[in-house]
N, C-alpha and C positions, 0 to 999 in steps of 0.2 A: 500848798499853793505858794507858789514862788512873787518875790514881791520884788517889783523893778526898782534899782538905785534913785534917790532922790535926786541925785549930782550929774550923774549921766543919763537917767532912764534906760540902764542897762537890766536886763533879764538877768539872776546867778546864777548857779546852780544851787538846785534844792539839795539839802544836805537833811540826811535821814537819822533819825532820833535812832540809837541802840538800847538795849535793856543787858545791862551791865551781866544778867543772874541766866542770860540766854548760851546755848552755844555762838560760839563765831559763824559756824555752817549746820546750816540742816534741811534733808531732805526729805521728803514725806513721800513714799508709791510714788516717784515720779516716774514719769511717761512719756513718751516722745517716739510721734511718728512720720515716718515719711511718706505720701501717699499708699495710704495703711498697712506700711509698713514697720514693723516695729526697732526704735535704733535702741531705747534706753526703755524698760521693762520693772515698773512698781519698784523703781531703787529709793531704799529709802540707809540712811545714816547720818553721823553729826560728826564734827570736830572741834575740839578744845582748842584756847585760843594757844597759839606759839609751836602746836604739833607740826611734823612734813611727815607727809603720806605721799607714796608712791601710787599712783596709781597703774595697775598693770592689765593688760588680755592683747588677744590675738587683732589682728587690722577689723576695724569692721565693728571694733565689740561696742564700740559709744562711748570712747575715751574725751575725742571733742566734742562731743553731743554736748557732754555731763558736763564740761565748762563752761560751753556757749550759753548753755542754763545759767548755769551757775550766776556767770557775769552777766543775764539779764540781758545779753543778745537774742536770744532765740527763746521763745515761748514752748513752755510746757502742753502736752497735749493734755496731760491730766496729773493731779497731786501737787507740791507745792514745793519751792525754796523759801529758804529764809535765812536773812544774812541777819546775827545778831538779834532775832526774834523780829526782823520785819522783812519784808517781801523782798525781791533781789533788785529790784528798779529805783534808781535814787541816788544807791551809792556810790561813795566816790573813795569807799576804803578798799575798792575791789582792785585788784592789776588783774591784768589780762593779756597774757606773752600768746599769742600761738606762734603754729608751727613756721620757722622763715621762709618756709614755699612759702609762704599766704601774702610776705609784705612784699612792698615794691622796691626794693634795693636803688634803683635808680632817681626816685625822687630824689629832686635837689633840696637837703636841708642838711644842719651838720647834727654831730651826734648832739652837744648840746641842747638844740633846739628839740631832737626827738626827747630828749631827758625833760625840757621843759615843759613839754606837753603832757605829761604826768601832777604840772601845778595845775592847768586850766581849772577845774574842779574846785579848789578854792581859790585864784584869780578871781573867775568869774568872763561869762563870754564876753569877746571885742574888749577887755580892757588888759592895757598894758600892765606887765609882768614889774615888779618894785625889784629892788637895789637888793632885798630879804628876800624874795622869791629866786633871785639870777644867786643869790650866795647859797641858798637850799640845793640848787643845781650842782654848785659848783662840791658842796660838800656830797650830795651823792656820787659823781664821780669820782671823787678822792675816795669814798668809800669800796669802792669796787676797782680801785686803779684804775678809771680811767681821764683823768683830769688833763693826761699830757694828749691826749687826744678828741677833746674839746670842739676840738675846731674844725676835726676831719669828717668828710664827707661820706656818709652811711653806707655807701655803695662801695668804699675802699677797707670796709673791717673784716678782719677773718669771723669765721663761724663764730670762735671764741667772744671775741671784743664784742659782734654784736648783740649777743646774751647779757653779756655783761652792761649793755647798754641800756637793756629793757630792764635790767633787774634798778641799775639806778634811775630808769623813770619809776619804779615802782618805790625807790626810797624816797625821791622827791615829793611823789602823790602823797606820802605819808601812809602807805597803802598797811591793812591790817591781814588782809586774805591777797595772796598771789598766787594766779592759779598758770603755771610752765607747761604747755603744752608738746613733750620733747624738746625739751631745751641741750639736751646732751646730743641727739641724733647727730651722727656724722665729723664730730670733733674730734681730734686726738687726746688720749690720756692726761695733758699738762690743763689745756683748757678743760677737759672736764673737772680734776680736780681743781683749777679754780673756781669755775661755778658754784662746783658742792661746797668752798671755801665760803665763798659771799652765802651761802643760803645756811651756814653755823653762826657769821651774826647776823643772821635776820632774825634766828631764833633765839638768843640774847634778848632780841629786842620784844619779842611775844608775837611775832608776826606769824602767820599761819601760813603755809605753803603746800600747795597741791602739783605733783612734778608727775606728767603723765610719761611710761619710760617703759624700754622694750627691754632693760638690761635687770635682769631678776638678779643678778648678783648685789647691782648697787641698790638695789632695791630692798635688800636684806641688810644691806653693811649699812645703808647714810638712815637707814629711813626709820619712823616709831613706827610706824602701823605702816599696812600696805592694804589697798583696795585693790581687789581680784574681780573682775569684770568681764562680762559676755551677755550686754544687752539687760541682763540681769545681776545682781550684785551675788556673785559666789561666793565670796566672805572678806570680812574685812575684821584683820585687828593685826599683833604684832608677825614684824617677819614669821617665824619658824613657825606659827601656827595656822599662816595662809599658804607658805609655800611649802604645800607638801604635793604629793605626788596624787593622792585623790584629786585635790582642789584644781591641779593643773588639768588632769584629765578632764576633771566636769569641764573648765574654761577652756581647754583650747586642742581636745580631743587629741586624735595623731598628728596634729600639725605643730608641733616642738619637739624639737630634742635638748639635750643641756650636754654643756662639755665635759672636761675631763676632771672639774670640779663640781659638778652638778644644779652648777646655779645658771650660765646664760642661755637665753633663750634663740634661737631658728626659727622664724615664722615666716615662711616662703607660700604656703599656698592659699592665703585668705585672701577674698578681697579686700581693696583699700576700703574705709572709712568714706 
């Protein structure tokens, strides 16, 4: 039960109790359907705090299904999340990047302000942001490079910048689980490696990262474990033991090939997600 400010008779946000001795993630059969349709099928696993897991399968497999759960957007049809041994709704250690189709580039706000909005959760709603909340900002951006461009408006970042933009709303939130929804899609090799730069100290910091990614190569070199997905959970633990050539087949039939190193993936005939 959330209890209004005496000062203002402002609403906070509720801020949810963890159990220090729980996973940071865990999922029990969970389930998800779209008029009985099946997108996410009795998946069930966990995560240690400070791991990055790839998550990987073909278009279509319930890659953002499993986040939308995750982050307590979208209800399970059946089985359970739990952030930290309590339910997914509440918290405010979650970040939540999806895909940059999904946001509105055009909105007038600068990046700052998108970075800021990662405090609301402990600000608290309608009240203004403190002198220690705007330096929180400003040290996320320095953290991820981007402090010289503070000021610029969200609709003028390259691919690059604006990842990096979401990842420093997610320092600012003080977030513990960050869950990237292709965050690498479509960027050139320099921005990628910065990305995967910023997400080596996140892990420094014990922060947990979920990066859902069609590139099985980087999926093998950045990542501790990879989840292998197709509606159902094919297997999930360290690279070389999920990507093997069984595992792909069960996941994503004849619809991959791999290059002339045997690691990235072709998925041209599935439908979208």
């Amino acid at each position: 039960m959330m209890k209004p400010s005496k000062s203002s008779h402002v609403v906070p946000y509720a801020h949810v109790h963890h159990d220090p001795d729980a996973p940071i993630l865990e999922t029990q059969r969970l389930t998800v359907s779209y008029n009985g349709r099946p997108a996410l099928e009795a998946v069930t696993f966990h995560l240690h705090a400070g791991e990055r897991v790839a998550v990987v399968g073909p278009n279509g497999a319930g890659k953002s299904t499993l986040f939308k759960v995750i982050a307590g957007v979208l209800p399970p049809t059946s089985g359970e999340v739990k952030i930290s041994g309590y339910g997914p709704h509440g918290h405010i250690c979650i970040a939540y990047v999806p895909q940059r189709t999904q946001v509105d580039w055009h909105f007038p706000a600068s990046v700052a302000d998108v970075v800021m909005m990662g405090r609301i959760g402990r600000v608290g709603l309608f009240r203004w942001p403190r002198r220690a909340d705007w330096q929180t900002v400003r040290v996320a951006l320095g953290a991820v490079d981007m402090l010289p461009l503070a000021g610029r408006q969200i609709g003028e970042l390259s691919g690059g910048q604006q990842q990096r933009m979401f990842l420093a709303r997610a320092l600012a939130q003080e977030a513990e689980l960050v869950l990237m929804d292709e965050p690498l899609n479509g960027l050139d090799a320099p921005s990628q490696e910065a990305i995967l730069g910023v997400l080596d100290g996140l892990r420094q910091s014990k922060i947990t990262v979920m990066v859902a990614t069609h590139d099985l190569g980087q999926a093998a070199r950045y990542f501790d474990r990879v989840l292998l997905l197709n509606r159902r959970l094919i297997r999930f633990g360290p690279p070389a033991e999920v990507l093997t050539n069984e595992n792909l087949l069960a996941a994503y039939g004849g619809s991959f090939r791999l290059d002339q190193n045997g690691m990235v993936l072709v998925d041209e005939c599935c439908p979208p997600e």
